[in-house]
DRENZATI-256426 format. One line per 10 residues: number of its first residue (from 1); their letters; for each residue x, y, z of C-alpha. Coordinates in nm, 4 decimals. Layout:
N
NUM	a	X/Y/Z ~ ...;
END
This chain:
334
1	xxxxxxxxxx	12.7372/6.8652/-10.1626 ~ 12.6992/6.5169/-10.3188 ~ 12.4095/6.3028/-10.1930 ~ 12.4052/5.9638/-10.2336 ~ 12.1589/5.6663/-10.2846 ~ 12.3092/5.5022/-9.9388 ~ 12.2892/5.8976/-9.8041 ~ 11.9174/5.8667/-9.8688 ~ 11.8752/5.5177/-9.6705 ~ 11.9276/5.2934/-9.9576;
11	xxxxxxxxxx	12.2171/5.0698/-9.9110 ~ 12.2381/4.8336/-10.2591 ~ 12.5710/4.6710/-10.1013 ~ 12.3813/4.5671/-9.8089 ~ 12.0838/4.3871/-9.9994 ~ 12.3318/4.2379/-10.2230 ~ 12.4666/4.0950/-9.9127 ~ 12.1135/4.0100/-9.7747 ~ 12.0655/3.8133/-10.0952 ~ 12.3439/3.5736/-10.0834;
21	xxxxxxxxxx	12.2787/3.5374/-9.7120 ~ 11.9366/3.3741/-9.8226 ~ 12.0517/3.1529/-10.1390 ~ 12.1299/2.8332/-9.9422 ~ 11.7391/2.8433/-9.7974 ~ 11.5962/2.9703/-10.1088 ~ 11.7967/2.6711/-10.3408 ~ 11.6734/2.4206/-10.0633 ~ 11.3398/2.3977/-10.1636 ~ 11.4235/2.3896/-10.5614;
31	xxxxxxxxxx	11.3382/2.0424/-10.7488 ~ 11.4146/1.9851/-11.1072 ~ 11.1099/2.1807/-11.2207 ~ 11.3004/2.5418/-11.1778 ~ 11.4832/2.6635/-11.4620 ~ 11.6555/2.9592/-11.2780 ~ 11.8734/3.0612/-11.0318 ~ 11.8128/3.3307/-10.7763 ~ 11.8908/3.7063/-10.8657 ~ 11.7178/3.6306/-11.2203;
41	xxxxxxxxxx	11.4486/3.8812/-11.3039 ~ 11.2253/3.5770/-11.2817 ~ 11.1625/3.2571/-11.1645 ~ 11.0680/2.9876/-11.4393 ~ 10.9140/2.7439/-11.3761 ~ 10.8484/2.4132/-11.6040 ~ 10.4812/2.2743/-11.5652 ~ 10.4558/1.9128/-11.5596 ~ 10.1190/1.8944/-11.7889 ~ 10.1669/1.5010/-11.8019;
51	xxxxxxxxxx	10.0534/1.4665/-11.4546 ~ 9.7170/1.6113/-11.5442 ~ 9.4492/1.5996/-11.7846 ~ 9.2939/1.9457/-11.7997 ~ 9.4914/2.1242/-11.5472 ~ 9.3851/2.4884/-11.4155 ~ 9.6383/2.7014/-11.2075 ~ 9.4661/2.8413/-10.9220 ~ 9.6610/3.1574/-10.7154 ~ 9.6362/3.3651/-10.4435;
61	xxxxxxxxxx	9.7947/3.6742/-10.2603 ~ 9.8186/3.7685/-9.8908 ~ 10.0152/3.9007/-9.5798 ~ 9.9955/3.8039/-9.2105 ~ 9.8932/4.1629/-9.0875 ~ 10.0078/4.3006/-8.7594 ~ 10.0738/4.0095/-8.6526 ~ 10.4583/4.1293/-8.8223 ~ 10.3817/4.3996/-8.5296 ~ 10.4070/4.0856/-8.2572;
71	xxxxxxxxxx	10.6904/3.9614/-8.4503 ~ 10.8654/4.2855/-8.4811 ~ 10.8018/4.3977/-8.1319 ~ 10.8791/4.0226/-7.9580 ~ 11.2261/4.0174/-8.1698 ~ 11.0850/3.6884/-8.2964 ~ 11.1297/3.6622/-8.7056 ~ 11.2026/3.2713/-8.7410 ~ 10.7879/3.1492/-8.7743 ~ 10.6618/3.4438/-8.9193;
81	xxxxxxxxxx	10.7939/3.3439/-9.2934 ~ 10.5834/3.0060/-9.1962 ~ 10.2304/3.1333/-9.1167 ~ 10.2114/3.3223/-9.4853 ~ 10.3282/2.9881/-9.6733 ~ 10.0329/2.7950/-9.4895 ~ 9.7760/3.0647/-9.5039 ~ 9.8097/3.0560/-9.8697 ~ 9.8844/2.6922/-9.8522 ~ 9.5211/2.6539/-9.7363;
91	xxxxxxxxxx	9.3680/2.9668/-9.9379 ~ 9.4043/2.7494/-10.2433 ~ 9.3519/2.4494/-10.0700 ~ 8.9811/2.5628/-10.0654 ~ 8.9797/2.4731/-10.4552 ~ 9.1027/2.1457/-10.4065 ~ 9.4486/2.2874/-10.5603 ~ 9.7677/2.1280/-10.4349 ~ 10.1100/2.4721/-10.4878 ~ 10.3646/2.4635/-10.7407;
101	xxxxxxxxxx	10.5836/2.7223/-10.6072 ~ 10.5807/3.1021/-10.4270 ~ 10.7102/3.4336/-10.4547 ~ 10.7258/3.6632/-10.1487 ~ 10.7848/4.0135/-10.0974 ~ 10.9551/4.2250/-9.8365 ~ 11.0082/4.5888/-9.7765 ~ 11.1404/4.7467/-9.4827 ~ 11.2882/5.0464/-9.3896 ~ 11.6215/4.9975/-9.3327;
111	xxxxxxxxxx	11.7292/4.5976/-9.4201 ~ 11.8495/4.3724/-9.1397 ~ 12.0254/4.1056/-9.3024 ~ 11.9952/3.8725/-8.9861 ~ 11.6215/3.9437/-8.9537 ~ 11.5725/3.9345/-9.3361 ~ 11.7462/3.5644/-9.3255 ~ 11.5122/3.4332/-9.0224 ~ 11.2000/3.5787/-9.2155 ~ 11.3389/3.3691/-9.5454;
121	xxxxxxxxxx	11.4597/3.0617/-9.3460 ~ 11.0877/3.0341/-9.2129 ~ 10.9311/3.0749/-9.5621 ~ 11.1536/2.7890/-9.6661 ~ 11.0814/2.5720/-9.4041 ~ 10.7391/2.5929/-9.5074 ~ 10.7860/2.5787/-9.8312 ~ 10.9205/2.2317/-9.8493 ~ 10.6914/2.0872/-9.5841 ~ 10.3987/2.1892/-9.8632;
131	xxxxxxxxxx	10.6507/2.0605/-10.1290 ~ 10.6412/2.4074/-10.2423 ~ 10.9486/2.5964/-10.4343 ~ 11.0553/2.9144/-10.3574 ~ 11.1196/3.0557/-10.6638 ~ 11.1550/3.3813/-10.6406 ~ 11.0695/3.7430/-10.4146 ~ 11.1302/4.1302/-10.4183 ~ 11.3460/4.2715/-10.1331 ~ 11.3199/4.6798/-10.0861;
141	xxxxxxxxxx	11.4449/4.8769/-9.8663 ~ 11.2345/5.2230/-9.8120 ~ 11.3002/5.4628/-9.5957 ~ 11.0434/5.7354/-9.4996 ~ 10.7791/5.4257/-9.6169 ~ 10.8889/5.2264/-9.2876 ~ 10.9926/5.3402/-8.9558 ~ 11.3545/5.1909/-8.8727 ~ 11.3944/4.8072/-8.9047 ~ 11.0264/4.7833/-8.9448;
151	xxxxxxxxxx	10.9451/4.5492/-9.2149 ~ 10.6463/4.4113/-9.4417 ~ 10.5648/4.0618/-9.5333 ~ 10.3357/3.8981/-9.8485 ~ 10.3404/3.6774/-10.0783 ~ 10.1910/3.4956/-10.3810 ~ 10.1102/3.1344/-10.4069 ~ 10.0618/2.9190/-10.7487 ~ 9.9029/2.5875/-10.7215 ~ 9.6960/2.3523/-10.9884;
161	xxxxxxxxxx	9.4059/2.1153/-10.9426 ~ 9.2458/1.9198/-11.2400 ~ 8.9625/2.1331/-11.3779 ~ 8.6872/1.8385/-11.2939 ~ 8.8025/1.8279/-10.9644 ~ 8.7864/2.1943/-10.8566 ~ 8.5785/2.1848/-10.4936 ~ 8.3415/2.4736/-10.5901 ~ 8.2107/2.2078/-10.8952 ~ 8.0942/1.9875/-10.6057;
171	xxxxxxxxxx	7.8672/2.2583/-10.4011 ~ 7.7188/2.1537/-10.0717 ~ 7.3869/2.0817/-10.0319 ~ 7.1317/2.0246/-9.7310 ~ 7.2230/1.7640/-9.4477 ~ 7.6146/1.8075/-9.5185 ~ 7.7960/1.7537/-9.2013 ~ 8.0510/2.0539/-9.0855 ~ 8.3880/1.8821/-8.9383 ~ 8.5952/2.1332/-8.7832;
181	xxxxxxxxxx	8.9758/2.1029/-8.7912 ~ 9.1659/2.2502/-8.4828 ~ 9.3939/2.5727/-8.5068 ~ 9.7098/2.6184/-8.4092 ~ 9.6217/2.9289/-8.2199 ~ 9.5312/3.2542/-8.3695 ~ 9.6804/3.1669/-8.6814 ~ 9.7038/3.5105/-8.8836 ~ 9.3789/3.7180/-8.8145 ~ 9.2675/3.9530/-8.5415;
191	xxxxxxxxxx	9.6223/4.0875/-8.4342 ~ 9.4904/4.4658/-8.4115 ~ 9.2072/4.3413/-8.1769 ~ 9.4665/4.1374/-7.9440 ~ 9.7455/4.3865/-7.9728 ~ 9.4876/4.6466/-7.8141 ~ 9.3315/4.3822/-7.5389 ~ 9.6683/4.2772/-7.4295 ~ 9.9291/4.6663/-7.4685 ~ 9.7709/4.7969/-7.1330;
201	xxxxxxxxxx	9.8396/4.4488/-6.9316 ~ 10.1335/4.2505/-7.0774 ~ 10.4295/4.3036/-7.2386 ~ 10.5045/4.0119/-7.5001 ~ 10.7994/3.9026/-7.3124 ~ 10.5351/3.8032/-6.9980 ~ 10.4878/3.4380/-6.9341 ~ 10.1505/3.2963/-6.8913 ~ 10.1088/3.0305/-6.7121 ~ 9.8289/2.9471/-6.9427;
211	xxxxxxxxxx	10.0645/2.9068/-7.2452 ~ 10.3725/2.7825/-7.0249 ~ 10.5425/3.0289/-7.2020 ~ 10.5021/3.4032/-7.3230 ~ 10.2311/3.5891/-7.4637 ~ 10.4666/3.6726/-7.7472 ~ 10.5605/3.3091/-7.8223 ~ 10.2283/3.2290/-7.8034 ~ 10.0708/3.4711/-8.0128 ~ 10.3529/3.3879/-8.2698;
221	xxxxxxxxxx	10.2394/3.0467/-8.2909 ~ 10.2782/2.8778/-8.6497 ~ 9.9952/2.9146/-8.8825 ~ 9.8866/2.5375/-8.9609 ~ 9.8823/2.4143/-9.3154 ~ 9.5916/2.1254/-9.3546 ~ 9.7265/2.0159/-9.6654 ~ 9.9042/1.7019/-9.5596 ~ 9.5658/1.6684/-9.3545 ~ 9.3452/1.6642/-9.7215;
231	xxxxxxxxxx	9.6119/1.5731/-9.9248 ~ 9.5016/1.2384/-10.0328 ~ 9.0800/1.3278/-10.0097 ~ 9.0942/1.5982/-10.2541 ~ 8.9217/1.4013/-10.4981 ~ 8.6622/1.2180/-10.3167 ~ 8.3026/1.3239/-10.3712 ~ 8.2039/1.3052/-10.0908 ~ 8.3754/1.6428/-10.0096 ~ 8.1585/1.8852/-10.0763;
241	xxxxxxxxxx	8.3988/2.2033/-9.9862 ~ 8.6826/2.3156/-9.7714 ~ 8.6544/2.6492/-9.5845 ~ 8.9503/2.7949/-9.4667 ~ 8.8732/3.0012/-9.1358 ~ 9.0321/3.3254/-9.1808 ~ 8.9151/3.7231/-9.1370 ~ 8.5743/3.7139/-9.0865 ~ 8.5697/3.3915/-8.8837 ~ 8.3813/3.0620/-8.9163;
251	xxxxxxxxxx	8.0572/3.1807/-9.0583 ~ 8.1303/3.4557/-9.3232 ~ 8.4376/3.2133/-9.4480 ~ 8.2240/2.9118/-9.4802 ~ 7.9338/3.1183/-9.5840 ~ 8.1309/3.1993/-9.8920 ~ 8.1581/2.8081/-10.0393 ~ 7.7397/2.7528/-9.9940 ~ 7.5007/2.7835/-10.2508 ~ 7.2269/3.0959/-10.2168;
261	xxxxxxxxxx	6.9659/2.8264/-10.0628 ~ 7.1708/2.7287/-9.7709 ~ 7.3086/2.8254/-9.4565 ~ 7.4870/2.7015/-9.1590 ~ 7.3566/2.5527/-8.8240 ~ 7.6804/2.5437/-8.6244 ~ 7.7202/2.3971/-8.2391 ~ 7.9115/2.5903/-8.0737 ~ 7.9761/2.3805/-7.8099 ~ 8.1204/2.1271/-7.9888;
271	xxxxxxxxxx	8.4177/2.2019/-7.8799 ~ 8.6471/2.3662/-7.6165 ~ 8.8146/2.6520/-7.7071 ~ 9.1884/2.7204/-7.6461 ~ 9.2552/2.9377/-7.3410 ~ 9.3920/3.2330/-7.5619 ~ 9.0610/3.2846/-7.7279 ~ 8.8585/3.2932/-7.3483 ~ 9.1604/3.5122/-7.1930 ~ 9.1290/3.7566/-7.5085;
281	xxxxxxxxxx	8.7632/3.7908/-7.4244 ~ 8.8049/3.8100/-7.0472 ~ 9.0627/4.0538/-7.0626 ~ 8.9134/4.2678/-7.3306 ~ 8.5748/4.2051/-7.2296 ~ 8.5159/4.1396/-7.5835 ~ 8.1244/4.0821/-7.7186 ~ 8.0322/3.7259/-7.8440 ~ 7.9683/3.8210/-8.1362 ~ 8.2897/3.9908/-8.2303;
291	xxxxxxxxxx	8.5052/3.6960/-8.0899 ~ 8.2548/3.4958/-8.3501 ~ 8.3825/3.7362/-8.6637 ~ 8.7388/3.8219/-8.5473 ~ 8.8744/3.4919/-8.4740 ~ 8.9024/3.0807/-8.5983 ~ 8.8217/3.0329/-8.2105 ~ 9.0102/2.6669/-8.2153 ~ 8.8594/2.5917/-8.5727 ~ 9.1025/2.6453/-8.8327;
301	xxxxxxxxxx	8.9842/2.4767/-9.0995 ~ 8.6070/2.3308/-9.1801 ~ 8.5228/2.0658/-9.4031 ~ 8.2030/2.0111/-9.5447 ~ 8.1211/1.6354/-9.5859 ~ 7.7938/1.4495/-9.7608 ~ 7.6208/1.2979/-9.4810 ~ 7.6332/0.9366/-9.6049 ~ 8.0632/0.9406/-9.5899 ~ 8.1169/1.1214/-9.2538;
311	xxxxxxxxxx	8.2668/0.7904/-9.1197 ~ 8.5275/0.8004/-9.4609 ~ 8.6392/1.1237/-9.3618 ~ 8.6451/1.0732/-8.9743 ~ 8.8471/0.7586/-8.9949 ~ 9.0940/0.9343/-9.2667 ~ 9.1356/1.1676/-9.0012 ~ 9.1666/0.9053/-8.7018 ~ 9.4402/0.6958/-8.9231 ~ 9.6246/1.0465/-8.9289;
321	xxxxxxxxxx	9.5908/1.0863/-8.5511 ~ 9.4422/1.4083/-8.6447 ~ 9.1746/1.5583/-8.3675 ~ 8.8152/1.6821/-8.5389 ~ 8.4862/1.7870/-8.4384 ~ 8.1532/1.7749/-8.5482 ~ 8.0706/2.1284/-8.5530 ~ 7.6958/2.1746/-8.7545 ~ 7.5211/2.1110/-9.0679 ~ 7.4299/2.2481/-9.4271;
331	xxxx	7.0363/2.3539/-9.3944 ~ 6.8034/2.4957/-9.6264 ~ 6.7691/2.8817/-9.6051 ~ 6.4840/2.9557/-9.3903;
END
């Protein structure tokens, strides 16, 4: 007996058909830079070198972890596309770099078109809020790799910054201030840790009258891009990094930008956490110090600022209408 590839799990009609259900959103965030057309083996791209002087193209690569499990398991898909465009949005961010375009990827087991669309539609949206192109992704569809309609998510992100102005050239140094930049939730860490604290209690479809709506809608919360936030401060010498509060938290993240003969003093009362981040711990009875590693804990983003031009930055940030804190200080290493 004849087997076939679409006898295996593999239908090649289908993601034909998923394609050219994602060309409209894919072709919406083109601009006159992109030299090809979707379904080419590769996305070109032409580099405007005249708007630089000694450009350097800075990348970077990620996922959103389980928090696909939340999205999966909620029947949610439309956001999800969103929070890995920001996260690496903000990765390169960190280096002062402003993105040029992105290619995602996404496997599942067997391909939902409709789910496959909302997944795309979201990395679009997100796309062109960064001015960002889509230019390009890898669809598979694996069975035996994925159970079902379970799918993964990642995706690469190319940006450029002028060489002199790449943040880690302007290190921080003793008596920087810390401003902290509020989340937008959990953003994409620490899924496995609230997945656990919350199966036993809640289903995702619960509302919470904390949220005023449900934990899944809450949990699936967009991942914020700071970028039109820094956008126009990139290049101001007075800022002395960018830390972009992922795995790990706000100390190991912002750990990573200091020089070997410094180290954080942070206030952690500066400012009020969100009610997800004090239910998570109430409910899981989770230790201090592993809320401090897991999760941003209302922080999303920290910039580090020379003491002398804290009011530059703060009233950037008040013309934006944009909340901050003063979280802490650069001090010498004890």
């Amino acid at each position: 007996m004849a087997i076939t590839y679409k006898d295996a799990g593999v239908d090649i009609d289908a993601g034909n058909q998923a394609i050219k259900s994602i060309k409209s959103h894919v072709q919406s965030t083109y601009n006159n830079n992109v030299l090809t057309q979707i379904g080419a083996f590769g996305g070109a791209f032409a580099f405007d070198k005249d708007k630089f002087n000694n450009p350097v193209l800075v990348s970077s690569a990620d996922g959103v972890g389980t928090k696909l499990m939340v999205a999966i398991q909620h029947g949610k898909h439309d956001t999800i596309g969103q929070c890995l465009v920001n996260h690496c949005v903000n990765d390169i961010l960190a280096l002062g770099a402003r993105p040029l375009f992105f290619l995602d990827y996404f496997a599942a087991g067997k391909l939902n078109n409709l789910t496959f669309e909302l997944v795309v539609k979201g990395l679009a949206i997100a796309c062109k809020e960064n001015e960002c192109v889509l230019i390009g992704g890898e669809t598979a569809e694996m069975p035996g790799m994925y159970l079902g309609e379970d799918y993964d998510l990642s995706g690469t992100i190319i940006g450029a910054v002028e060489k002199d102005n790449i943040l880690s050239n302007r290190p921080a140094k003793q008596g920087d201030i810390l401003i902290g930049l509020p989340s937008n939730g959990l953003h994409t860490n620490g899924y496995s840790l609230v997945r656990k604290v919350f199966e036993k209690k809640y289903n995702f479809s619960d509302y919470i009258s904390e949220f005023n709506q449900s934990l899944g809608d809450e949990l699936l919360r967009v991942h914020k891009s700071y970028l039109p936030i820094m956008d126009n401060i990139l290049d101001k010498p007075w800022l002395h990094g960018i830390s972009h509060i992922t795995g790990g938290g706000l100390i190991e993240n912002t750990n990573r930008i200091l020089p070997e003969n410094c180290e954080l003093k942070i206030d952690w009362s500066a400012w009020d956490r969100p009610a997800l981040f004090e239910i998570i711990q109430s409910t899981g009875k989770v230790p201090e110090d592993d809320m401090r590693r897991t999760f941003n804990l209302g922080i999303g983003l920290v910039a580090i600022i020379d003491k002398n031009s804290v009011d530059k930055f703060t009233n950037h940030l008040d013309n934006l209408n944009e909340l901050w804190f003063q979280i802490g200080e650069v001090t010498q290493t004890k």
